[in-house]
Structures are given as structure tokens and as C-alpha cells.
N, C-alpha and C positions, 0 to 999 in steps of 0.2 A: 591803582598801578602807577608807580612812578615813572617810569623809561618809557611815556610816552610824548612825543614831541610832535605839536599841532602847528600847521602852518594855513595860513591862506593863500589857493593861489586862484589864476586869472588863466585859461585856455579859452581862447579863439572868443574873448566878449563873454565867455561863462565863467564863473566865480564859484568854488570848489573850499570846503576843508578838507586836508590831507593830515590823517593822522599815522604816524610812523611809532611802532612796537621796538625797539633797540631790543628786548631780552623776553619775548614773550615764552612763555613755559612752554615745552614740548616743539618748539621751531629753533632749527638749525640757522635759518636764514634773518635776514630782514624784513619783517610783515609790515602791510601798511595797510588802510582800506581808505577811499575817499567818498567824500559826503556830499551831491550836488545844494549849492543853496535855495534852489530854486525848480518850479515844473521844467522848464527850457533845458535848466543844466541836466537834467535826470537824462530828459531827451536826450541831449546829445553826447552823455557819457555812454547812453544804451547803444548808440551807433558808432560811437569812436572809442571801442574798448581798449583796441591794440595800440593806436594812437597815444591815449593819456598814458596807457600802459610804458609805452618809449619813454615819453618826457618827465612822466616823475622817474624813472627808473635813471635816466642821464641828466638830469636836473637837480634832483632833490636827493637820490639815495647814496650814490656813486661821483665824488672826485671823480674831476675831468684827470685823462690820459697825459702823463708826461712824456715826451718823447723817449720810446727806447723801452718801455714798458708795455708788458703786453696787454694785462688786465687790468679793469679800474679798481679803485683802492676804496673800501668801504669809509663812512664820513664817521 
């Protein structure tokens, strides 16, 4: 699959891959799934779902907000 785009990131001292789907077959939206590197990070993605959930969502998937606009703008 090509229109996959893998990034590393860092939550709270935890180290994650985040891979983002841009055109996966049968999804209307933007898919992503992320990979803890580690026991610790598993841990604490199993307790901070909704959390990572936020921060890749207004970090990584979604252009921040221009004034006067209501919704964010896909990247």
C-alpha cells in the first residue's frame, strides 16, 4: 500500500509509531492505528485511549484552525 505515511512521535516520555492510511479501500475517513514501542508504552496507551486519541487527531491528522473558520481542514 502506498498512501501510507509513518511518523514517530513522543507522548508523555512514551515513544509510539503512528501510521496514517490517506485512501484506505472501504473508509470514507482518515484511518490511522498506532504501535507502542515498548511494554510501558502499551501500558499506557491501554489507559490513555481518549487522550492519544485528541492529540494525534489535532496534531497530526487535522491543520490547526484559522480564525473565522469553523472546521479543521484535512492535511
Amino acid at each position: 500500500m502506498t498512501n501510507i505515511i509513518r511518523k514517530d512521535l513522543t507522548i508523555s516520555k512514551h515513544k509510539f509509531i503512528l501510521e496514517i492510511y490517506i485512501a484506505l479501500e472501504g473508509a470514507s475517513d482518515i484511518t490511522w492505528e498506532i504501535f507502542p514501542e515498548d511494554y510501558e508504552a502499551c501500558l499506557y496507551a491501554f489507559s490513555n485511549k481518549k487522550r492519544i486519541e485528541n492529540v494525534i487527531t489535532k496534531q497530526y491528522l487535522y491543520e490547526p484552525n484559522k480564525k473565522g473558520e469553523d472546521a479543521p481542514s484535512r492535511v
